[in-house]
BANULO-15319 format. One record per residue (C-alpha): residue number from 1; residue in one letter; x, y, z. Coordinates in steps of 0.2 Angstrom, whole numbers. Each point is the difference from the previous one (the first is absolute). Example, Ala and Ser with C-alpha at 12.3 -4.5 7.8 and 13.67 -1.06 7.14 Angstrom:
BEGIN
<atom nr="1" rest="A" u="62" v="-22" w="39"/>
<atom nr="2" rest="S" u="6" v="17" w="-3"/>
This chain:
BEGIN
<atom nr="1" rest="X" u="-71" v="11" w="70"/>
<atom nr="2" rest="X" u="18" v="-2" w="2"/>
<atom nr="3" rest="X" u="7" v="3" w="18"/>
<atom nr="4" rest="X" u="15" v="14" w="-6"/>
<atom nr="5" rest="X" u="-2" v="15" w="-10"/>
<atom nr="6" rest="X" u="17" v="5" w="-9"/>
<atom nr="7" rest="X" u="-2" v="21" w="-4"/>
<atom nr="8" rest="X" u="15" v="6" w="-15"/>
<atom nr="9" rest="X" u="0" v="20" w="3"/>
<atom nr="10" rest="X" u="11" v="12" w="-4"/>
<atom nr="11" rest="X" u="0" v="21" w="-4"/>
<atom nr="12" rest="X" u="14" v="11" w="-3"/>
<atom nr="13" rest="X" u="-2" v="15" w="9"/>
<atom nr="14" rest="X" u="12" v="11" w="11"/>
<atom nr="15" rest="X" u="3" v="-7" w="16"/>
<atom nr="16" rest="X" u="13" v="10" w="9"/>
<atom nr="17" rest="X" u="-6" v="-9" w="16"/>
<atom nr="18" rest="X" u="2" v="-17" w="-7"/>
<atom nr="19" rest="X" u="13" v="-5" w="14"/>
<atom nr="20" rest="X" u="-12" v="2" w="13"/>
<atom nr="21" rest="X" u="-13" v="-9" w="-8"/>
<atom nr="22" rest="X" u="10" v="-14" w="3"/>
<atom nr="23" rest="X" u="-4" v="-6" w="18"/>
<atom nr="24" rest="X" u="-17" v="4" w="-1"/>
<atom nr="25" rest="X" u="-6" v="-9" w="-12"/>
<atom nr="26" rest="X" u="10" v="-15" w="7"/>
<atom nr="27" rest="X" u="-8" v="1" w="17"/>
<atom nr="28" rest="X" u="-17" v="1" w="-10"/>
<atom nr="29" rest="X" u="4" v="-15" w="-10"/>
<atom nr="30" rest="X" u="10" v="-11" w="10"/>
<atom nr="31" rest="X" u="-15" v="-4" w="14"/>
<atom nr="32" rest="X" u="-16" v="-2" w="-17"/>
<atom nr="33" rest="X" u="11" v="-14" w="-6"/>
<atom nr="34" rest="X" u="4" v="10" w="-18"/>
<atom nr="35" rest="X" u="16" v="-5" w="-6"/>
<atom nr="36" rest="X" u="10" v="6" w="-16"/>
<atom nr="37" rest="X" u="10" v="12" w="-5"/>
<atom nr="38" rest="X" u="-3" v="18" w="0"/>
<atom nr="39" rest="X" u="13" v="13" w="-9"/>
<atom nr="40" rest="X" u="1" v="17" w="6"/>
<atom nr="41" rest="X" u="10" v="13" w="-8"/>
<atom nr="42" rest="X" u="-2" v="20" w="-2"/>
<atom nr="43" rest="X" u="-6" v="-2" w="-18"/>
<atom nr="44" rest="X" u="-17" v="-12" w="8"/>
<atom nr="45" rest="X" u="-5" v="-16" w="6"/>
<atom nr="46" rest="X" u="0" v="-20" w="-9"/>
<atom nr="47" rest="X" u="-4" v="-16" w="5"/>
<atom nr="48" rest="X" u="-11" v="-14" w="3"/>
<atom nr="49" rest="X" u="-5" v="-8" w="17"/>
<atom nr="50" rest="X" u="-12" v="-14" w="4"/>
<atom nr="51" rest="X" u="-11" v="-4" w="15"/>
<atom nr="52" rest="X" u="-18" v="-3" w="8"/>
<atom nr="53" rest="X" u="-11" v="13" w="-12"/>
<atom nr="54" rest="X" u="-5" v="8" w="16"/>
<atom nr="55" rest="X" u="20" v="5" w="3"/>
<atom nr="56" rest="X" u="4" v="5" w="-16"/>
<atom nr="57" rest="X" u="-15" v="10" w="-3"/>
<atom nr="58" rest="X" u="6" v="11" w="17"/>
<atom nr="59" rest="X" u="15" v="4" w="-9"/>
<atom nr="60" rest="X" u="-6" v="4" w="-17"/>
<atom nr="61" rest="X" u="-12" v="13" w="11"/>
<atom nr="62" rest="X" u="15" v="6" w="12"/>
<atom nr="63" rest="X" u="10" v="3" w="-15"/>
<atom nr="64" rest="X" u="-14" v="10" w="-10"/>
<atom nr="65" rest="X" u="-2" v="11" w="17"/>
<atom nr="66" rest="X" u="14" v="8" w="-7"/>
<atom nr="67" rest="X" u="-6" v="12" w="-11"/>
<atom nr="68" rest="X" u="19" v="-1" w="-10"/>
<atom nr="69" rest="X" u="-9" v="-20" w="-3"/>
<atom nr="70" rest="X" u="-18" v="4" w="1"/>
<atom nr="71" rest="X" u="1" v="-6" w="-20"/>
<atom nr="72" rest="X" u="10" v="-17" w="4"/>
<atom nr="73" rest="X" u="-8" v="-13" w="-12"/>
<atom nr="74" rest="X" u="6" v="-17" w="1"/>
<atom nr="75" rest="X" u="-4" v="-17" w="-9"/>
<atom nr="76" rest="X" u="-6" v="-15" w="12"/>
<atom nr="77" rest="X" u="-2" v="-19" w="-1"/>
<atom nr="78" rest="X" u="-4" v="-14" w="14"/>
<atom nr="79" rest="X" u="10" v="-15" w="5"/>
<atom nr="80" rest="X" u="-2" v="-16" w="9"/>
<atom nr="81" rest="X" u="17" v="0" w="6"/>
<atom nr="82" rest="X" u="12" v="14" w="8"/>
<atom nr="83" rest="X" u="9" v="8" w="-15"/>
<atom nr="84" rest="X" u="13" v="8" w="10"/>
<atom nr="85" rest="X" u="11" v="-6" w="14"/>
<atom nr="86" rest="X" u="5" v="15" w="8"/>
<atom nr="87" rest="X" u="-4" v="18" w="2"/>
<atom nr="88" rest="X" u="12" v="14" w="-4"/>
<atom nr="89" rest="X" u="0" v="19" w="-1"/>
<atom nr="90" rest="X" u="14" v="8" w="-10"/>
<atom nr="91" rest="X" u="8" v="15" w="-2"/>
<atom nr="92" rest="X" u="5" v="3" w="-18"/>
<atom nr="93" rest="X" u="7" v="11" w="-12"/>
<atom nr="94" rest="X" u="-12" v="-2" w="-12"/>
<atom nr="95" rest="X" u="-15" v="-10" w="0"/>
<atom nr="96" rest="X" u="5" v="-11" w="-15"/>
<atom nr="97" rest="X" u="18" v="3" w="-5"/>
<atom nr="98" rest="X" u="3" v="6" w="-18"/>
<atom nr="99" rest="X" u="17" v="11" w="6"/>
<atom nr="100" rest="X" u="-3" v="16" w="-11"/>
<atom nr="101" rest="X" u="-1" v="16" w="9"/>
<atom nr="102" rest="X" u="-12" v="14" w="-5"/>
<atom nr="103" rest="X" u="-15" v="-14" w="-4"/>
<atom nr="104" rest="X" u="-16" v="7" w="6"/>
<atom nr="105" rest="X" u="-16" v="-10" w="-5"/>
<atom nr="106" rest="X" u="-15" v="11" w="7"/>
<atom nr="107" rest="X" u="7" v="13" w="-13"/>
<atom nr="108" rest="X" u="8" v="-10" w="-15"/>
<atom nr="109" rest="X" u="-7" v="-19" w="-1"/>
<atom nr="110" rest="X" u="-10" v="-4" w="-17"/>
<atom nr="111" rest="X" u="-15" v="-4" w="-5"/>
<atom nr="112" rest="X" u="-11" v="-12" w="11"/>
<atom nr="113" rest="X" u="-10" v="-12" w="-12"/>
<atom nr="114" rest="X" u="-14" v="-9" w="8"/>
<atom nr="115" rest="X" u="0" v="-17" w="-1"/>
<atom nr="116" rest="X" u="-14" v="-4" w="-12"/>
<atom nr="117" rest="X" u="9" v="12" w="-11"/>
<atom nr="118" rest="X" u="15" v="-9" w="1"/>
<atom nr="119" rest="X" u="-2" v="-11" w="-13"/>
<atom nr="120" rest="X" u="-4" v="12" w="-15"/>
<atom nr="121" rest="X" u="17" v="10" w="6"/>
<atom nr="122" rest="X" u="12" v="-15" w="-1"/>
<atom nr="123" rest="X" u="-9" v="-3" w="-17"/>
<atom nr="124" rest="X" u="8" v="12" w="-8"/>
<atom nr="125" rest="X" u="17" v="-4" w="-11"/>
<atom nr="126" rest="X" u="7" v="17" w="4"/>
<atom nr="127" rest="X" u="-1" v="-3" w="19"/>
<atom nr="128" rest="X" u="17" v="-8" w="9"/>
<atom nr="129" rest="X" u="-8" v="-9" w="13"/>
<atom nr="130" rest="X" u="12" v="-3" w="17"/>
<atom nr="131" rest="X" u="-1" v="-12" w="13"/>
<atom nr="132" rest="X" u="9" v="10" w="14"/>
<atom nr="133" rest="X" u="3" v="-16" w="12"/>
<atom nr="134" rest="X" u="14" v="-8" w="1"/>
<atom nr="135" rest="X" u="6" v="-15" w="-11"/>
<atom nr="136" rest="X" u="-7" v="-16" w="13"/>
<atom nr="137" rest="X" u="-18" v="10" w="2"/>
<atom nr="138" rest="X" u="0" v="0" w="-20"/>
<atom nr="139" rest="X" u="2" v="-18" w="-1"/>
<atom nr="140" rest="X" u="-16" v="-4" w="12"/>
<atom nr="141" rest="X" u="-12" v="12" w="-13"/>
<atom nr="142" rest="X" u="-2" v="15" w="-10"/>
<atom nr="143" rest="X" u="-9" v="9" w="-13"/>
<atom nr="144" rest="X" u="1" v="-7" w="-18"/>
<atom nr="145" rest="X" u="15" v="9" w="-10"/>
<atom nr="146" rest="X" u="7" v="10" w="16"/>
<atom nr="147" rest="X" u="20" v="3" w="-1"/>
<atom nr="148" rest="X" u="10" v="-9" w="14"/>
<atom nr="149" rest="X" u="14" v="13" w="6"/>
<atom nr="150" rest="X" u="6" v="-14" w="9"/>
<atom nr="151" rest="X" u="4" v="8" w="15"/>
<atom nr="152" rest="X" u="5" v="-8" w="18"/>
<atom nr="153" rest="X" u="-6" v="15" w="8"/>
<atom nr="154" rest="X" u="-10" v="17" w="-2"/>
<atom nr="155" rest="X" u="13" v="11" w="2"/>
<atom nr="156" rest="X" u="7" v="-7" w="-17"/>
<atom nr="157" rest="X" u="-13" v="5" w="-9"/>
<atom nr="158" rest="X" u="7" v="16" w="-5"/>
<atom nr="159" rest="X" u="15" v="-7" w="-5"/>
<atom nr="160" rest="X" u="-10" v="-10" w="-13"/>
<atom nr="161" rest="X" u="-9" v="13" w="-8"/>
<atom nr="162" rest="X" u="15" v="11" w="-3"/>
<atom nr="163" rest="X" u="5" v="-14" w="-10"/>
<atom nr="164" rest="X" u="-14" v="-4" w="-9"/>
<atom nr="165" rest="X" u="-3" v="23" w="-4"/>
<atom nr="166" rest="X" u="17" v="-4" w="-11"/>
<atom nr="167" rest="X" u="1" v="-2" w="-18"/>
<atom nr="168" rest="X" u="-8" v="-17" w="-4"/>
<atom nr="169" rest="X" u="-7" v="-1" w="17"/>
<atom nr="170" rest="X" u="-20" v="-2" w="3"/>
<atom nr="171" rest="X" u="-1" v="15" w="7"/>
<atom nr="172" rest="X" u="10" v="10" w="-14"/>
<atom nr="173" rest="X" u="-9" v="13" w="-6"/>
<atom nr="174" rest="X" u="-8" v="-2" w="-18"/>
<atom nr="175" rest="X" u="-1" v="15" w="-12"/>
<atom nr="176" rest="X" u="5" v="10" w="13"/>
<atom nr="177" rest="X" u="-14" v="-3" w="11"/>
<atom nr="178" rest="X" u="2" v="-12" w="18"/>
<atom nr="179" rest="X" u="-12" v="-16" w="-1"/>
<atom nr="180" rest="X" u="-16" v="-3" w="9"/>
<atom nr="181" rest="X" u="4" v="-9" w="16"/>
<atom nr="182" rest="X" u="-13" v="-12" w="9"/>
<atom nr="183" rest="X" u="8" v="-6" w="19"/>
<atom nr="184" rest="X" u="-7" v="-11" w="13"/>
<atom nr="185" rest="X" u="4" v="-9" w="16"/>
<atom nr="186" rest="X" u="-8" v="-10" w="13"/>
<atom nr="187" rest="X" u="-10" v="14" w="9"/>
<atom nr="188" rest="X" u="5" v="17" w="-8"/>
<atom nr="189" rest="X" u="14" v="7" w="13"/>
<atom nr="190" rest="X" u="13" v="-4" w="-13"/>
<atom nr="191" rest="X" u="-10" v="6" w="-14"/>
<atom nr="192" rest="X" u="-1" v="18" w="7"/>
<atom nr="193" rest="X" u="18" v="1" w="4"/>
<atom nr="194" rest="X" u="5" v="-7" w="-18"/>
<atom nr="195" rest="X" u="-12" v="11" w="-11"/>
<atom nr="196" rest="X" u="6" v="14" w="11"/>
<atom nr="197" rest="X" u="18" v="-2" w="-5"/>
<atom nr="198" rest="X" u="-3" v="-4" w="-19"/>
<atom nr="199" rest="X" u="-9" v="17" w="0"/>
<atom nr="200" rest="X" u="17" v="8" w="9"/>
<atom nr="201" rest="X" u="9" v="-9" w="-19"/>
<atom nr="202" rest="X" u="-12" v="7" w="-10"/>
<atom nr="203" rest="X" u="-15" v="-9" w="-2"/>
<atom nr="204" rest="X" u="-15" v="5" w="-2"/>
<atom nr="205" rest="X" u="-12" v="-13" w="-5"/>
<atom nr="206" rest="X" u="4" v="-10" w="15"/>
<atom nr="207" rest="X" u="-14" v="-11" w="9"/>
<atom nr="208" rest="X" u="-2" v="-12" w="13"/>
<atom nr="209" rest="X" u="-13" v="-13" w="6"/>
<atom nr="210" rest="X" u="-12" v="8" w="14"/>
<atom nr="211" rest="X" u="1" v="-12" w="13"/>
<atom nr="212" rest="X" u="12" v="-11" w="-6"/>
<atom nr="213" rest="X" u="-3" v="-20" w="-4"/>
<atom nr="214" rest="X" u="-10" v="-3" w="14"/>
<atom nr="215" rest="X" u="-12" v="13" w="-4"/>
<atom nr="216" rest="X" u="1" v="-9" w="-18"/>
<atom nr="217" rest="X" u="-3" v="-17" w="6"/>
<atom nr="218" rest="X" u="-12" v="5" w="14"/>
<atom nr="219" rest="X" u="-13" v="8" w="-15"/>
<atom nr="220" rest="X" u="5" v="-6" w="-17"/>
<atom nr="221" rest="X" u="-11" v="-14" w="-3"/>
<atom nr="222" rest="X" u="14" v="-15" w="-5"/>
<atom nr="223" rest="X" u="-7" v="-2" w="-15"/>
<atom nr="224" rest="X" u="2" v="15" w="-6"/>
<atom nr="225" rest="X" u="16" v="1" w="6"/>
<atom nr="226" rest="X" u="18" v="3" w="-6"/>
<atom nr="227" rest="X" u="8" v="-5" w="15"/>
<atom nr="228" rest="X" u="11" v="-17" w="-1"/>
<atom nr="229" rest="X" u="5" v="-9" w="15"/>
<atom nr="230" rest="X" u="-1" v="5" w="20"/>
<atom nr="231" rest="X" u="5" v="14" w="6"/>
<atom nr="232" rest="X" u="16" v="-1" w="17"/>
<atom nr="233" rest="X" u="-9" v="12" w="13"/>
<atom nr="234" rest="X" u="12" v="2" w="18"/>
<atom nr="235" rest="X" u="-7" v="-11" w="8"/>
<atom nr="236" rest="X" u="-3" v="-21" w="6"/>
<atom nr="237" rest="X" u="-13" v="-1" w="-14"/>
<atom nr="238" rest="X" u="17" v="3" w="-13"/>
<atom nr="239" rest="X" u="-12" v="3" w="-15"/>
<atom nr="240" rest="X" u="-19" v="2" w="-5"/>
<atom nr="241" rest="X" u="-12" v="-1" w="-14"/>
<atom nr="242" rest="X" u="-16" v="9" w="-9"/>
<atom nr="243" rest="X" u="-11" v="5" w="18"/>
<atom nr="244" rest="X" u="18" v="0" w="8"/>
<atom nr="245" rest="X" u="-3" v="-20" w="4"/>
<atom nr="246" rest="X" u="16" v="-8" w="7"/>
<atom nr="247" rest="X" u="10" v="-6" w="-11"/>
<atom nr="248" rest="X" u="12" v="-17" w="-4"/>
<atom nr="249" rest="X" u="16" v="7" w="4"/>
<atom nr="250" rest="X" u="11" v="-3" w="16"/>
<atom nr="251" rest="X" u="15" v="11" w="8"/>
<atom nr="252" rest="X" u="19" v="-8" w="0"/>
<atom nr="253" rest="X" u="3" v="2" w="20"/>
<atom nr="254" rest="X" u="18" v="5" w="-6"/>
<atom nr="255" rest="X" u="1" v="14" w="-12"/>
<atom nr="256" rest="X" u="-20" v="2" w="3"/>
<atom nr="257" rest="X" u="-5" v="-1" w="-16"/>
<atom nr="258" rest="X" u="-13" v="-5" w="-10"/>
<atom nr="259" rest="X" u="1" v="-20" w="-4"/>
<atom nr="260" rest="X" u="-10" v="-9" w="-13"/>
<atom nr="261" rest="X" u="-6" v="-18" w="-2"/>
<atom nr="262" rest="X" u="16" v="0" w="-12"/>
<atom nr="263" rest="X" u="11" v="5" w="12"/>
<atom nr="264" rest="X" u="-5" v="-11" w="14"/>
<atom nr="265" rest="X" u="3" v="-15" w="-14"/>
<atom nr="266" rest="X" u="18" v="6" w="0"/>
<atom nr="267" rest="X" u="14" v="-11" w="6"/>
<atom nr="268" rest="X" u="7" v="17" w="8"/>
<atom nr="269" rest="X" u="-16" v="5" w="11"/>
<atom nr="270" rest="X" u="-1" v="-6" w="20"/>
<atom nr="271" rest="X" u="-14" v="4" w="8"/>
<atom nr="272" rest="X" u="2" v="16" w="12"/>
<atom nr="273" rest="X" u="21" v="-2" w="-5"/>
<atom nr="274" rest="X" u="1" v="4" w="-20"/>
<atom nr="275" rest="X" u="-6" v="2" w="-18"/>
<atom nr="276" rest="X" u="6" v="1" w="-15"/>
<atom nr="277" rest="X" u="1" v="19" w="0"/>
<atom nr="278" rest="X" u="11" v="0" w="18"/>
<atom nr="279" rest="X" u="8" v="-18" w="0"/>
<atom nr="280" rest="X" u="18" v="5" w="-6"/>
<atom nr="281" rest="X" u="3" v="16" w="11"/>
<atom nr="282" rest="X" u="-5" v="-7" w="15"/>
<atom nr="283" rest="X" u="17" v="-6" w="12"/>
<atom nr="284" rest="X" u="-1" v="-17" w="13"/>
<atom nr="285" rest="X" u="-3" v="9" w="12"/>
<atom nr="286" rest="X" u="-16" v="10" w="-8"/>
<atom nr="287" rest="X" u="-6" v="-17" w="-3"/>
<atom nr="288" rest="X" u="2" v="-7" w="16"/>
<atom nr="289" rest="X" u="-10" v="13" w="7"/>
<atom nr="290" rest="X" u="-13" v="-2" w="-11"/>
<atom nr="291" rest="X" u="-1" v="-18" w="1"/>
<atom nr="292" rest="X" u="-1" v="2" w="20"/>
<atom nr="293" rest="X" u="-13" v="13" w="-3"/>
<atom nr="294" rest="X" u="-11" v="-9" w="-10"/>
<atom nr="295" rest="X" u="3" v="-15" w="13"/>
<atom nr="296" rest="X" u="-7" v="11" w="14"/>
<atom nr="297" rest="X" u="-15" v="6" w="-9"/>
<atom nr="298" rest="X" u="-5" v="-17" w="-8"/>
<atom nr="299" rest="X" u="1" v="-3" w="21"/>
<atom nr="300" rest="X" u="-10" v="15" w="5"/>
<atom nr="301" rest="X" u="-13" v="-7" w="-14"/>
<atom nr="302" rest="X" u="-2" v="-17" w="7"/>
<atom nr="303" rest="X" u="-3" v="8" w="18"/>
<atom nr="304" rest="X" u="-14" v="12" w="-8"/>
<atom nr="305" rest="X" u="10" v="14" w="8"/>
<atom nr="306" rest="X" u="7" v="17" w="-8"/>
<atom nr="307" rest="X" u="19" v="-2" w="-5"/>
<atom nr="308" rest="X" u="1" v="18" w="-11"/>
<atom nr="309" rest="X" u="-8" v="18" w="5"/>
<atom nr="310" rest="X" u="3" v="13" w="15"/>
<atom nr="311" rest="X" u="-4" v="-9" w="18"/>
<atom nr="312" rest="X" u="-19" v="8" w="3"/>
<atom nr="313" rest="X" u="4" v="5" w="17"/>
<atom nr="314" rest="X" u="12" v="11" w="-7"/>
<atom nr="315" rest="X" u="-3" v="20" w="5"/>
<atom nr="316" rest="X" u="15" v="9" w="-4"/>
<atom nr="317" rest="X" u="5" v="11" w="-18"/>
<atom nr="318" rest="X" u="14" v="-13" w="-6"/>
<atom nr="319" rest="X" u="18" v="10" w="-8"/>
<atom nr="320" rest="X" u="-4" v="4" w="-18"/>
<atom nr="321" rest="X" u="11" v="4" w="-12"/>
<atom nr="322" rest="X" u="0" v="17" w="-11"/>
<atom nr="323" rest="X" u="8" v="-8" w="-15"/>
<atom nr="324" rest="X" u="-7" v="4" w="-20"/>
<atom nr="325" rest="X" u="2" v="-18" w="-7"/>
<atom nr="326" rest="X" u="-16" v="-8" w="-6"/>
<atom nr="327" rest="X" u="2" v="-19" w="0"/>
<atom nr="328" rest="X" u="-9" v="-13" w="-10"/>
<atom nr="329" rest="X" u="-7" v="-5" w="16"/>
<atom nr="330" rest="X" u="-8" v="19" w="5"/>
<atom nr="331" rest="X" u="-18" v="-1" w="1"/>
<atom nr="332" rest="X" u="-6" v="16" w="-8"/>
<atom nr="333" rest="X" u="-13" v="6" w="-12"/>
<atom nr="334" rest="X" u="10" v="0" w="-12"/>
């Protein structure tokens, strides 16, 4: 068995505490040795965090003592290796960001389709089938004949899909009726809150993967699989495979993300300074740091000693910031 469990969890659920949940699930964390990142806003609670099995089982159990949480699922897998750094807490508007207000999924997500049933859904011609990721998860994998919105970020999904609901769009109605909509993401918190705001435009028929693409990957046999490529998760793993099996891909230290054996053949990829995505925005001084960074760590590895990650001695709740943005490097269960 591998030494560190890595838990994905997430629940939307009204939290008008959520601000004081903050330091104490910190001070439970910080001394277990789980690290990760855990999002709390008034609307619920997403994230994934990794540790010793023991540690992280303690906090699955203090968070489903909470009887708002006492139905928290979560998705898990084992690692050789610490897949996170660091640990942080944060306060948030909303637990993944999508920036429309009014969006409730415990009253007005879609239809959950369970993963052996996926397959038969997607099937379908009628069925517009939407990878809710952004653009660079797309690229790693996805699902044979999902639309790419080509978003950056979640919050521009919406955007997208007004577009797409005009005349000569995908989403334009046809004889008067609003298309069949299939939706997935990595671990279903995006689903929820996209299927909830295609039912506030009018859809009906809207339906989204129970679960997510882990849940796919971890019980769709490969072979009978529809899946192509990895799929990025949040974490040092950067991508898995059928049984959620590490992947090939690395992350650009830089602009953190994902890199494959392609890009690292680039001329315009430096290890732990660029790739081909972040190479021309980054300034001399950017570079410099990075170089000196990646100096000091190959140093650290050459000593066996530590050079990323929170000092272990430390016991205070470090500043955390409120803010609404979710990064491409936010580990989440998305």
């Amino acid at each position: 068995m591998s030494e560190f469990l890595t838990a994905a969890l997430y629940k939307f659920v009204d939290l008008p505490d959520f601000s004081e949940l903050r330091d104490r699930l910190f001070a439970f964390c910080q001394p277990r040795q789980i690290k990760g990142t855990l999002l709390l806003a008034r609307e619920g609670i997403n994230g994934t965090v990794a540790g010793p099995e023991d540690s992280v089982r303690q906090l699955l159990a203090l968070l489903r003592s909470d009887p708002r949480l006492a139905k928290l699922e979560h998705k898990e897998s084992w690692s050789r290796h610490e897949p996170f750094y660091r640990l942080k807490v944060k306060l948030k508007k909303e637990i993944v960001t999508l920036g429309v207000d009014g969006i409730d999924p415990n009253r007005m997500a879609g239809r959950y389709v369970k993963p052996e049933q996926w397959n038969e859904l997607i099937a379908q011609p009628e069925v517009v089938l939407i990878d809710t990721r952004n653009d660079y998860e797309f690229q790693v994998g996805t699902f044979t004949g999902a639309v790419n919105p080509q978003t950056q970020s979640f919050s521009q999904l919406p955007q997208w899909v007004e577009a797409q609901m005009q005349p000569g769009g995908l989403l334009a109605d046809k004889d008067g009726k609003k298309p069949k909509v299939a939706m997935f993401c990595t671990g279903g918190i995006r689903c929820e809150k996209s299927t909830a705001f295609m039912r506030t435009r009018g859809f009906e028929e809207v339906f989204h993967l129970e679960g997510g693409i882990l849940k796919y990957l971890e019980q769709v046999p490969q072979s009978d699989s529809a899946w192509q490529g990895e799929c990025f998760v949040f974490d040092e793993r950067v991508a898995v495979g059928h049984d959620l099996k590490p992947g090939h891909f690395e992350l650009c230290r830089s602009c953190r993300h994902p890199l494959s054996a392609q890009d690292k053949a680039s001329p315009l990829y430096e290890a732990g300074v660029s790739c081909p995505r972040c190479h021309d925005s980054l300034s001399a001084e950017q570079r410099r740091s990075f170089a000196e960074r990646q100096r000091q760590i190959a140093l650290a590895r050459a000593r066996n000693e530590r050079h990323i990650g929170v000092p272990r001695g430390r016991k205070t709740v470090p500043p955390q910031p409120s803010d609404t943005q979710t990064g491409s490097s936010e580990p989440s269960a998305t």
